[in-house]
Every structure is written in C-alpha cells, then in structure tokens.
PyMOL Python script that loads the backbone (N, CA, C, O; Angstrom):
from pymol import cmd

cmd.read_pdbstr("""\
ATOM      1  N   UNK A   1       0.838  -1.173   0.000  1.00  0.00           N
ATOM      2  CA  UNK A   1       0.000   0.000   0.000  1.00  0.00           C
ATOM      3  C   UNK A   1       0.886   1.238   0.000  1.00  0.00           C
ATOM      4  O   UNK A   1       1.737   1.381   0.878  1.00  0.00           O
ATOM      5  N   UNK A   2       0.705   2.135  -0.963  1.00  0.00           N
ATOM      6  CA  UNK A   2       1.543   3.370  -0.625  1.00  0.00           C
ATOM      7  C   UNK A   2       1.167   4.408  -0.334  1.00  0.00           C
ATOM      8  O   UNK A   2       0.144   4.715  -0.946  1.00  0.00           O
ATOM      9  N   UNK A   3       1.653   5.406   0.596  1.00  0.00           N
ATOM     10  CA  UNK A   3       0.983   6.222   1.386  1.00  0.00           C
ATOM     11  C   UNK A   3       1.730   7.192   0.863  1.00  0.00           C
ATOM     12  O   UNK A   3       2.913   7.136   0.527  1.00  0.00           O
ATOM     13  N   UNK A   4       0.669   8.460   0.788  1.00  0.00           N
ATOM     14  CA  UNK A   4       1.384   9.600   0.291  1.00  0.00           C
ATOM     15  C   UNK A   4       1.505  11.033   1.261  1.00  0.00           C
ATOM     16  O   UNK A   4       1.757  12.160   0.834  1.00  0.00           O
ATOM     17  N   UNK A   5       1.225  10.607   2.809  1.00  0.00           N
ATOM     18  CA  UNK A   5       0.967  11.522   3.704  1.00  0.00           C
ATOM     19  C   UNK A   5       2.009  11.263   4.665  1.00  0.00           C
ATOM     20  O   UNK A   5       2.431  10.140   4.942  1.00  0.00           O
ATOM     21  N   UNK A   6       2.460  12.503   5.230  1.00  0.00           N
ATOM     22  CA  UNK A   6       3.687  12.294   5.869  1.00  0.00           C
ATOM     23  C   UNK A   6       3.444  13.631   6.884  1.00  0.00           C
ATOM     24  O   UNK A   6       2.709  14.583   6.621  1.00  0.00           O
ATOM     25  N   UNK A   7       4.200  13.465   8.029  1.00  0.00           N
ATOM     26  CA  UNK A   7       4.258  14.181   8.880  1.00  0.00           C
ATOM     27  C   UNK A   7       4.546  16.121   8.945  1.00  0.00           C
ATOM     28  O   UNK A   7       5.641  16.620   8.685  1.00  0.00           O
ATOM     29  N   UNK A   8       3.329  16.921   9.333  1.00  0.00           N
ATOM     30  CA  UNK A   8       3.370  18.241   8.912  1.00  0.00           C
ATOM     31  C   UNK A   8       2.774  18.766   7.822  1.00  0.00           C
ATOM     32  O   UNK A   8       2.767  19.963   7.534  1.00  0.00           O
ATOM     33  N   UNK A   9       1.914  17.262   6.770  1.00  0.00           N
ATOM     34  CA  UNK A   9       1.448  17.695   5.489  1.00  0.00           C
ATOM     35  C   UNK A   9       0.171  18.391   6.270  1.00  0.00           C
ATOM     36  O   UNK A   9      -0.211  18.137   7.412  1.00  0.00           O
ATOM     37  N   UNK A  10      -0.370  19.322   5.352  1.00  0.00           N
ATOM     38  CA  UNK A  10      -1.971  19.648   5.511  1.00  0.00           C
ATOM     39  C   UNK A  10      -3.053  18.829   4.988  1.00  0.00           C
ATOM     40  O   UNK A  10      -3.142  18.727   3.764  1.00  0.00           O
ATOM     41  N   UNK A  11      -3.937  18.195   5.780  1.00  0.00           N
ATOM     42  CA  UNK A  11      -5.094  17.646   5.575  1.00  0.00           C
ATOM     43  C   UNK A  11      -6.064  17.985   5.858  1.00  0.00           C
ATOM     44  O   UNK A  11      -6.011  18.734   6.834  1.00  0.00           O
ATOM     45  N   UNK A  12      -7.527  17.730   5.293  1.00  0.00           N
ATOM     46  CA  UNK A  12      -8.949  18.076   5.843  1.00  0.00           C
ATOM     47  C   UNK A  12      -9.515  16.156   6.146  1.00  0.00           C
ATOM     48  O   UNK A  12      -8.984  15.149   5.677  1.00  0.00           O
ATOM     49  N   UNK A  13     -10.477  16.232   6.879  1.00  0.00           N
ATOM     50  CA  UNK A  13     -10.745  14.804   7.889  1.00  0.00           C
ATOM     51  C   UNK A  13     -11.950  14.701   6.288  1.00  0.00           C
ATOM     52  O   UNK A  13     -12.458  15.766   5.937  1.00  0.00           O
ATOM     53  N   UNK A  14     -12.267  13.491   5.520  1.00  0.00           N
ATOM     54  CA  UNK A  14     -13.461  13.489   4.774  1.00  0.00           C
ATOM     55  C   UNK A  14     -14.581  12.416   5.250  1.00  0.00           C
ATOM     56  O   UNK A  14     -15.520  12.111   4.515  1.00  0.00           O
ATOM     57  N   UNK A  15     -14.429  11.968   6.312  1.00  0.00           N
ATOM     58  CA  UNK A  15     -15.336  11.022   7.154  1.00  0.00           C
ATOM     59  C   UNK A  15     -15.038  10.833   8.693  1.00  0.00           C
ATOM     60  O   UNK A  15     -14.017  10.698   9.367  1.00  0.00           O
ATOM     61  N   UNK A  16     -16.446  10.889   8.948  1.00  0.00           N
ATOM     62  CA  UNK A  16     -16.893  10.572  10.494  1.00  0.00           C
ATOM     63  C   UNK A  16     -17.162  11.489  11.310  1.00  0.00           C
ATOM     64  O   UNK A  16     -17.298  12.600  10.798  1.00  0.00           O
ATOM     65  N   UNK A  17     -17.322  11.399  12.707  1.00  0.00           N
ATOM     66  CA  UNK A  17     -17.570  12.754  12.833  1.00  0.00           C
ATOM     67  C   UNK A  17     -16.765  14.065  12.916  1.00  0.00           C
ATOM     68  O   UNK A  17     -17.458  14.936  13.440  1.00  0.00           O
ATOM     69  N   UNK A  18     -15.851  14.390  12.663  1.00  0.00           N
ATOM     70  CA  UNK A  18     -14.847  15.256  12.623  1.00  0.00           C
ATOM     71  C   UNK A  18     -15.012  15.288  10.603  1.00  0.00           C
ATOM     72  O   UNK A  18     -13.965  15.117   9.977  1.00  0.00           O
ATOM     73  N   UNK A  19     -15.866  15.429  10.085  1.00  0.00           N
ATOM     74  CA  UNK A  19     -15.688  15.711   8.903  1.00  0.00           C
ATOM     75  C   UNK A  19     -15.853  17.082   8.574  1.00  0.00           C
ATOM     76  O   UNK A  19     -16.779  17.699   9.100  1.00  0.00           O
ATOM     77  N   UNK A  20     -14.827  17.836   7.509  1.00  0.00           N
ATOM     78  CA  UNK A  20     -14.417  19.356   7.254  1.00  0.00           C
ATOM     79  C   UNK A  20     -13.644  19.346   8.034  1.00  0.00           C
ATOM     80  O   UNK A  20     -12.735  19.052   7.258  1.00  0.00           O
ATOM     81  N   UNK A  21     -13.003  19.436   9.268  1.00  0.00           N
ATOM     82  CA  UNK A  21     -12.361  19.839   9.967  1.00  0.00           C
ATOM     83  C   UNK A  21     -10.671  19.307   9.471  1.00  0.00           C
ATOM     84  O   UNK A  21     -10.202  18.199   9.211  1.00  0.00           O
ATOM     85  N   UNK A  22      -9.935  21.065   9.511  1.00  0.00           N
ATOM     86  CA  UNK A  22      -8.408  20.651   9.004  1.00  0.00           C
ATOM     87  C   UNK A  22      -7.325  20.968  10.177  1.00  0.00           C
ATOM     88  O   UNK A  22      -7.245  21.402  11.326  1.00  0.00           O
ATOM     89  N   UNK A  23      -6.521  20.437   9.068  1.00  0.00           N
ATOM     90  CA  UNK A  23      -4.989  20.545  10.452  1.00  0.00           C
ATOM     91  C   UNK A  23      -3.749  20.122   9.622  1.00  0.00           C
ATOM     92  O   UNK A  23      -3.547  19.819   8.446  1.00  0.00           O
ATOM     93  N   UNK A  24      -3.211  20.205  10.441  1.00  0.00           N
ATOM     94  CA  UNK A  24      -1.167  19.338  10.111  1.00  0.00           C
ATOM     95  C   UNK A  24      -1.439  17.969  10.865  1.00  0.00           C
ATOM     96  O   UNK A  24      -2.120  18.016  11.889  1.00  0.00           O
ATOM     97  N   UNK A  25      -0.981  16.837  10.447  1.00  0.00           N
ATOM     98  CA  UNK A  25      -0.321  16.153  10.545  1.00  0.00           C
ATOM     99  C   UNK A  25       0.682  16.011  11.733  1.00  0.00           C
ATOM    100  O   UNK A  25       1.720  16.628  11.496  1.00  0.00           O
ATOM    101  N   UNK A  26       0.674  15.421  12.861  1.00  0.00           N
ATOM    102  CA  UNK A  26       1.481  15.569  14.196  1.00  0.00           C
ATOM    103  C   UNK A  26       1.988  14.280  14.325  1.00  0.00           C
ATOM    104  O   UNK A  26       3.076  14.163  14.889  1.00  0.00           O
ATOM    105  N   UNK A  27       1.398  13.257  13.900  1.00  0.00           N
ATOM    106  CA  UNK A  27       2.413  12.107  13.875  1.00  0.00           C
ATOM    107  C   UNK A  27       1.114  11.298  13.072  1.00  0.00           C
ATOM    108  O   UNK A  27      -0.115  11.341  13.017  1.00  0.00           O
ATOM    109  N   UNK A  28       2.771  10.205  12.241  1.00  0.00           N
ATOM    110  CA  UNK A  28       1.803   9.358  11.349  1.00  0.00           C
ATOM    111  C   UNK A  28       2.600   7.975  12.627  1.00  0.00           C
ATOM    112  O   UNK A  28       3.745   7.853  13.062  1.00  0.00           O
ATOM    113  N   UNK A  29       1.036   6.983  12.903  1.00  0.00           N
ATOM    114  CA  UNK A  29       1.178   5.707  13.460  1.00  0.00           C
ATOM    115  C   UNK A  29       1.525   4.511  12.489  1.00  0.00           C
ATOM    116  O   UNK A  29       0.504   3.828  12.401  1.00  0.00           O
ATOM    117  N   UNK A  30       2.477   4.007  11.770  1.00  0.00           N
ATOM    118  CA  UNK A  30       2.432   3.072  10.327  1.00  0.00           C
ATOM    119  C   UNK A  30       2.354   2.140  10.933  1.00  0.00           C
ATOM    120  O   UNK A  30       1.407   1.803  10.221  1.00  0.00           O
ATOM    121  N   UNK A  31       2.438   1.334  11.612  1.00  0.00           N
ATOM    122  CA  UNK A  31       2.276   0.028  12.221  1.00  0.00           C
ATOM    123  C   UNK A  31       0.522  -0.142  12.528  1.00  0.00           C
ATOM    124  O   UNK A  31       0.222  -1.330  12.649  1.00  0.00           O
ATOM    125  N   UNK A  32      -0.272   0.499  12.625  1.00  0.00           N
ATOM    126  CA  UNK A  32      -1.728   0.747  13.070  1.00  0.00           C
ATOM    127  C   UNK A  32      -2.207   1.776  11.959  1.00  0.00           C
ATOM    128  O   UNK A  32      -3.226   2.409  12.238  1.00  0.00           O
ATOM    129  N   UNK A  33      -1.497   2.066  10.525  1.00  0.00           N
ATOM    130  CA  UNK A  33      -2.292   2.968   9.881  1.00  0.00           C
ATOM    131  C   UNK A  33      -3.412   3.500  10.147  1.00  0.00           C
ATOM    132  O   UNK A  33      -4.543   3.260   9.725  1.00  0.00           O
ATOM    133  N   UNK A  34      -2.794   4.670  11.300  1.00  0.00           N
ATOM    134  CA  UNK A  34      -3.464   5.883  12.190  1.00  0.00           C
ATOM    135  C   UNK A  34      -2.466   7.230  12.000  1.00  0.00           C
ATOM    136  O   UNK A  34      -1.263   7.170  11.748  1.00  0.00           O
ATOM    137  N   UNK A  35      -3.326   8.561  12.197  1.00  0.00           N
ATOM    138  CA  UNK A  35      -2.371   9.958  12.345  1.00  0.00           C
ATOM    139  C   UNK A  35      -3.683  10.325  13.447  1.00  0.00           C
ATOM    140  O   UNK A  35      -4.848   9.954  13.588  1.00  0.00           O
ATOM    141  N   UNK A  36      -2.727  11.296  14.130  1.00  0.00           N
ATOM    142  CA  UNK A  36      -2.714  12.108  14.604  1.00  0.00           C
ATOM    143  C   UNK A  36      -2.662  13.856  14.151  1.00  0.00           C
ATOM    144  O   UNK A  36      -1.682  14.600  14.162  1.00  0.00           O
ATOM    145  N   UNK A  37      -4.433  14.239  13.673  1.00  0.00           N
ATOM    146  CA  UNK A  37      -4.407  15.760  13.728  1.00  0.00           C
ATOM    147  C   UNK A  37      -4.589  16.566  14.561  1.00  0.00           C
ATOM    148  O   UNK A  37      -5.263  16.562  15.590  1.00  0.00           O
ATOM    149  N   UNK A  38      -3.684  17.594  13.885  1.00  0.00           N
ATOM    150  CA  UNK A  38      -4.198  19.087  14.922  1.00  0.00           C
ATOM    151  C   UNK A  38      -4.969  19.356  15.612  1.00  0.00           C
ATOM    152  O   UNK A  38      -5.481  20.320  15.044  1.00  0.00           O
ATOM    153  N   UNK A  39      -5.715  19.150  16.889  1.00  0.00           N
ATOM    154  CA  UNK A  39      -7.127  20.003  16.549  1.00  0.00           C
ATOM    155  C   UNK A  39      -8.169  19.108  16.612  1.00  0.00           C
ATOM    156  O   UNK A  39      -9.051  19.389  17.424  1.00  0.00           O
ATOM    157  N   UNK A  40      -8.307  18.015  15.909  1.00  0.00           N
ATOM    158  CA  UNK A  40      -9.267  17.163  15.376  1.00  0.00           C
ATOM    159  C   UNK A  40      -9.485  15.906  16.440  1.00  0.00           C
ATOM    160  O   UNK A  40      -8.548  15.545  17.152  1.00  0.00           O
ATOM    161  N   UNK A  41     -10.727  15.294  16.498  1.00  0.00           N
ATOM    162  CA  UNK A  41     -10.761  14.297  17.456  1.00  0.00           C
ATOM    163  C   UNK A  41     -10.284  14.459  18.844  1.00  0.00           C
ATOM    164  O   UNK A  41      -9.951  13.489  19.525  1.00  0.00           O
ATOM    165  N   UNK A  42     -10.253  15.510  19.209  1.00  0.00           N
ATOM    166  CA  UNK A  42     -10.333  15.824  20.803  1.00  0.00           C
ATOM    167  C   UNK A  42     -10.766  14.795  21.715  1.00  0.00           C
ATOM    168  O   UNK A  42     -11.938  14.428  21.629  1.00  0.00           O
ATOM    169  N   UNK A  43     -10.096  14.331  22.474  1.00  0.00           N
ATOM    170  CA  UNK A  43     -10.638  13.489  24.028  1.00  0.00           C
ATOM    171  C   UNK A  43      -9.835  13.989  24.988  1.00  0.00           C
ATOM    172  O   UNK A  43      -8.749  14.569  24.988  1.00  0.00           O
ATOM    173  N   UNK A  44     -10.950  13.478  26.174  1.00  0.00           N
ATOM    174  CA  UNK A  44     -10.264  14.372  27.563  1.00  0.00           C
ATOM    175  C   UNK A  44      -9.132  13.131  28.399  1.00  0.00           C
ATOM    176  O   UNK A  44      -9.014  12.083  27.764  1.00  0.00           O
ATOM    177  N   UNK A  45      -8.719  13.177  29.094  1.00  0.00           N
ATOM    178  CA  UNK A  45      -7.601  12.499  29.324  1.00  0.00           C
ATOM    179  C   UNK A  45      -7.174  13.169  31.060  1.00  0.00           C
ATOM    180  O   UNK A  45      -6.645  14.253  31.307  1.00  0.00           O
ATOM    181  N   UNK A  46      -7.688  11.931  32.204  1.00  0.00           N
ATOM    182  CA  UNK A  46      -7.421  12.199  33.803  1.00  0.00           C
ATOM    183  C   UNK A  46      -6.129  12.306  33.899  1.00  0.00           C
ATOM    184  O   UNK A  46      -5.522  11.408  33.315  1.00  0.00           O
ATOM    185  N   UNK A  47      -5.501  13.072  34.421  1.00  0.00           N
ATOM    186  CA  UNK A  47      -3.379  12.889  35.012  1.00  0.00           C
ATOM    187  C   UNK A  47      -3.910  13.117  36.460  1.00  0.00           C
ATOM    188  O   UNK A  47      -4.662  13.925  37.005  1.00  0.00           O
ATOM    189  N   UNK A  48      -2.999  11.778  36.920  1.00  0.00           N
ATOM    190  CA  UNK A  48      -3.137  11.534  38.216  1.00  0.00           C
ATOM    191  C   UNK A  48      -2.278  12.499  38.922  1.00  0.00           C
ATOM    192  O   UNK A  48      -1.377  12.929  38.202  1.00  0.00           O
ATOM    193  N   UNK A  49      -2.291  12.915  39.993  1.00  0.00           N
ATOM    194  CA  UNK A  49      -1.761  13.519  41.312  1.00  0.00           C
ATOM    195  C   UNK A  49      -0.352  13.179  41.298  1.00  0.00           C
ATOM    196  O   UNK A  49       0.074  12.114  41.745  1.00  0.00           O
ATOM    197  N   UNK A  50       0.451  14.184  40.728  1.00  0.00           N
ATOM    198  CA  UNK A  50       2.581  14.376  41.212  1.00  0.00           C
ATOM    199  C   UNK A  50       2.463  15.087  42.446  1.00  0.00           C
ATOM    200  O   UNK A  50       1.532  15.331  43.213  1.00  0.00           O
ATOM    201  N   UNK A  51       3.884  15.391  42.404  1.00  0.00           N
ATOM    202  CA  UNK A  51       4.401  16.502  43.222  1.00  0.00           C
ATOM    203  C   UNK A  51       4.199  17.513  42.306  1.00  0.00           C
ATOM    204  O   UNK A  51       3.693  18.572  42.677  1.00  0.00           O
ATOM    205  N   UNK A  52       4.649  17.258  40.719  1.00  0.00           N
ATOM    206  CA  UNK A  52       4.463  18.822  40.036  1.00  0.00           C
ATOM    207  C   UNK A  52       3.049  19.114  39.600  1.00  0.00           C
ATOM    208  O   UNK A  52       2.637  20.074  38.949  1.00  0.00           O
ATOM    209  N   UNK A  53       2.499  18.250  40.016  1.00  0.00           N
ATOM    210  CA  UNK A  53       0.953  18.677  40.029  1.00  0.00           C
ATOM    211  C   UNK A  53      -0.103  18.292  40.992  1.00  0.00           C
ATOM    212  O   UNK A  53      -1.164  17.731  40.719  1.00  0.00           O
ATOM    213  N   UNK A  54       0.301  18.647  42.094  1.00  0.00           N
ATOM    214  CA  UNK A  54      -0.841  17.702  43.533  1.00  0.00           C
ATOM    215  C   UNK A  54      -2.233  18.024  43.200  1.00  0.00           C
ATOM    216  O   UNK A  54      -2.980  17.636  44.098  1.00  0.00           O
ATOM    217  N   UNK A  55      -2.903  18.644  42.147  1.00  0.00           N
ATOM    218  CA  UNK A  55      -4.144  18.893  41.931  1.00  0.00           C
ATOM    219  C   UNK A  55      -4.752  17.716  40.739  1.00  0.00           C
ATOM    220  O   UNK A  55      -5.846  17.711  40.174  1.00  0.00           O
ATOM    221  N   UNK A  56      -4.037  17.120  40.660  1.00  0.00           N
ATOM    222  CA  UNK A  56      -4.289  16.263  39.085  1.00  0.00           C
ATOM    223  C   UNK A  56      -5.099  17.090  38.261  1.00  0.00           C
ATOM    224  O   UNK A  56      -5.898  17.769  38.905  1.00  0.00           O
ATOM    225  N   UNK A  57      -5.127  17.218  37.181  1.00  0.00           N
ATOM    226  CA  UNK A  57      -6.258  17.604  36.643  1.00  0.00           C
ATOM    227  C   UNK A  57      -7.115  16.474  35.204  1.00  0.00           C
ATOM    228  O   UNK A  57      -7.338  15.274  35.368  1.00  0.00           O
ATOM    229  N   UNK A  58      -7.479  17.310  33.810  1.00  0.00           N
ATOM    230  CA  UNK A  58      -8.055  16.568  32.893  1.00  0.00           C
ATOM    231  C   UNK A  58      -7.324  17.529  32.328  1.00  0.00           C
ATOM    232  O   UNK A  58      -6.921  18.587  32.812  1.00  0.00           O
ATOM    233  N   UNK A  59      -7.126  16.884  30.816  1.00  0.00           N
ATOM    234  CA  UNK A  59      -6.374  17.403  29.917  1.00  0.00           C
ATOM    235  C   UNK A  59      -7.262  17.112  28.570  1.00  0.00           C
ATOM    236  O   UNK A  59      -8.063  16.198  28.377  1.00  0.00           O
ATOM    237  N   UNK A  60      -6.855  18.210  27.673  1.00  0.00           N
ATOM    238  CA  UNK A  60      -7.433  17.405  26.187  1.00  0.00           C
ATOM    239  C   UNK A  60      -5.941  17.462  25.122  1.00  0.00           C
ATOM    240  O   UNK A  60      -5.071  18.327  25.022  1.00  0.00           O
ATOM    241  N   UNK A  61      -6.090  16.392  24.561  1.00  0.00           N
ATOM    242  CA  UNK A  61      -5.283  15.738  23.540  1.00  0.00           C
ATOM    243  C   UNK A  61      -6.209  15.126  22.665  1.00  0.00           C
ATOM    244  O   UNK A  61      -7.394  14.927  22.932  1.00  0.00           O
ATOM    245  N   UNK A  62      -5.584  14.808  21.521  1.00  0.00           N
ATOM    246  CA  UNK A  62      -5.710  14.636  20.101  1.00  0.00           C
ATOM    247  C   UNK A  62      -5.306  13.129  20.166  1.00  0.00           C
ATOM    248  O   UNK A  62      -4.127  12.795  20.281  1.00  0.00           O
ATOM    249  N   UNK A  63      -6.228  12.325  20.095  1.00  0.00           N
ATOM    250  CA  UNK A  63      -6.992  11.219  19.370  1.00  0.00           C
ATOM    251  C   UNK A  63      -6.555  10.793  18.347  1.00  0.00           C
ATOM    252  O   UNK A  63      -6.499  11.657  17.472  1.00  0.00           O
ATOM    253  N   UNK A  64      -6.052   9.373  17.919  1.00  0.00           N
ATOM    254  CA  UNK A  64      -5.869   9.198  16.549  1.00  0.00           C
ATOM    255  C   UNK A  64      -6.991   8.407  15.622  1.00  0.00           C
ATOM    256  O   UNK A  64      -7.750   7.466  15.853  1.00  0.00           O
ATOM    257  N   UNK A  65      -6.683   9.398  14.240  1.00  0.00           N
ATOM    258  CA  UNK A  65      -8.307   8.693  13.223  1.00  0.00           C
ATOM    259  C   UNK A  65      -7.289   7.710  11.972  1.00  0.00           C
ATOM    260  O   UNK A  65      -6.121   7.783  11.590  1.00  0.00           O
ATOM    261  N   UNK A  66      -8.298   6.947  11.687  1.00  0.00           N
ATOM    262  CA  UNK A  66      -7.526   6.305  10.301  1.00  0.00           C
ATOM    263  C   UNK A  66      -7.657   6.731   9.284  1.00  0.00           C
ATOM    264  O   UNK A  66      -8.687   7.207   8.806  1.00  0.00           O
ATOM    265  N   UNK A  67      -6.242   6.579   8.624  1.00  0.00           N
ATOM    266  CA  UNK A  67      -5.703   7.468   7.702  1.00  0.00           C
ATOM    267  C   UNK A  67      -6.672   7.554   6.418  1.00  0.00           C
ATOM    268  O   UNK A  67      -6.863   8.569   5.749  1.00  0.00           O
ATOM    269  N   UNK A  68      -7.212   6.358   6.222  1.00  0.00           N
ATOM    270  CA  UNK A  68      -8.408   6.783   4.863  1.00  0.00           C
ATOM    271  C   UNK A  68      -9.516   7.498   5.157  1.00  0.00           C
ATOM    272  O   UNK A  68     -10.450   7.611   4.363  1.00  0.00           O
ATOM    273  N   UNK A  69      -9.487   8.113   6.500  1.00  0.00           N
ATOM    274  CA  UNK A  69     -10.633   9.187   6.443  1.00  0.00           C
ATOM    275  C   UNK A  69     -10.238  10.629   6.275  1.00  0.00           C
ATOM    276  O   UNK A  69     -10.924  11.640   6.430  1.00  0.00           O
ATOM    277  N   UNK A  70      -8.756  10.474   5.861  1.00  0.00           N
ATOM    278  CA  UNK A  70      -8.312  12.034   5.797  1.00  0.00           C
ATOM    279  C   UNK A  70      -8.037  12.216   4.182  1.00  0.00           C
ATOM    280  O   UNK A  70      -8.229  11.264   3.427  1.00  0.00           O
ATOM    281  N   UNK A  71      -7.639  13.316   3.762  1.00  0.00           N
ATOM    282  CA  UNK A  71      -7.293  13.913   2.332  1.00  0.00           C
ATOM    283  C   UNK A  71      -6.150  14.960   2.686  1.00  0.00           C
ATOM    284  O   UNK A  71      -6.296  15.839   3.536  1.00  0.00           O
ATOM    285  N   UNK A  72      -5.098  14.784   2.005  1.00  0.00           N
ATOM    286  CA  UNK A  72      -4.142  15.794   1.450  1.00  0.00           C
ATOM    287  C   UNK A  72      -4.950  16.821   0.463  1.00  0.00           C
ATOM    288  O   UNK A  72      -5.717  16.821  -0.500  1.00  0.00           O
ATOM    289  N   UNK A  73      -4.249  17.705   1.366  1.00  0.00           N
ATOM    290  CA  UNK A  73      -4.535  19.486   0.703  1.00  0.00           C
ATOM    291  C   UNK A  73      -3.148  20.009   0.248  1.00  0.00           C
ATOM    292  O   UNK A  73      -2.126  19.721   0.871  1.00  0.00           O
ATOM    293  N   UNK A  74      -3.151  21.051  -1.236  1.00  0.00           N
ATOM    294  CA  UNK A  74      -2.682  21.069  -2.040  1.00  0.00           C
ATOM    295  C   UNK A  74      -2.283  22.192  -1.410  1.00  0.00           C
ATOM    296  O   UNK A  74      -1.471  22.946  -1.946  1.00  0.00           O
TER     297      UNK A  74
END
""", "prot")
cmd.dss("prot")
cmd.show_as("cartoon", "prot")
cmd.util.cbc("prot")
cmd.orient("prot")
C-alpha cells in the first residue's frame, strides 16, 4: 500500500464525525495505519496527582483517526 501523507502535510478529515475539519499532521502511526491531527478528534484524558501537580487535573489531547478518512490538501 503506498501512502502519500507524511508528517506536517496539511489535511482536511473526509469522514466521520470530525468531517471538514483541518490541520497538520502531528504524527503518522504506520504500524496501526493511524495519524494524529491538529485540533481534530479531541478526548479528555485524567493525570493523576505528582508533586508537580498535587491537583491532578483533565487534559485534552488529540486522538488518533484512520488514515483513509483524511485527504491531502494542495
């Protein structure tokens, strides 16, 4: 299979629910043909209680979608 998307390209998402929505490219997963966009597919994410953080909090990070639901932009 050859892939023509690589890390930092610009893409728009063309399926699921994150469809229209664009970004860069932040990491391609090739072993699990998955990326990671900008922006896109948001989930929240608990961090437990450090010392550099005795409050734990929730965080949001970026989710990975599979790669045939995205498109390279020109």
């Amino acid at each position: 299979m050859s892939i023509k998307i690589k890390k930092g390209d610009e893409v728009v998402v063309i399926a699921g629910d994150h469809k229209g929505s664009k970004g860069k490219i932040l990491e391609f997963l090739r072993d699990k043909n998955r990326v990671l966009v900008e922006g896109v597919n948001l989930v929240k994410k608990h961090e437990k209680k450090t010392q550099e953080n005795p409050q734990g909090s929730i965080i949001e990070r970026e989710a990975s979608i599979h790669f045939s639901n995205i498109k390279k932009i020109n």
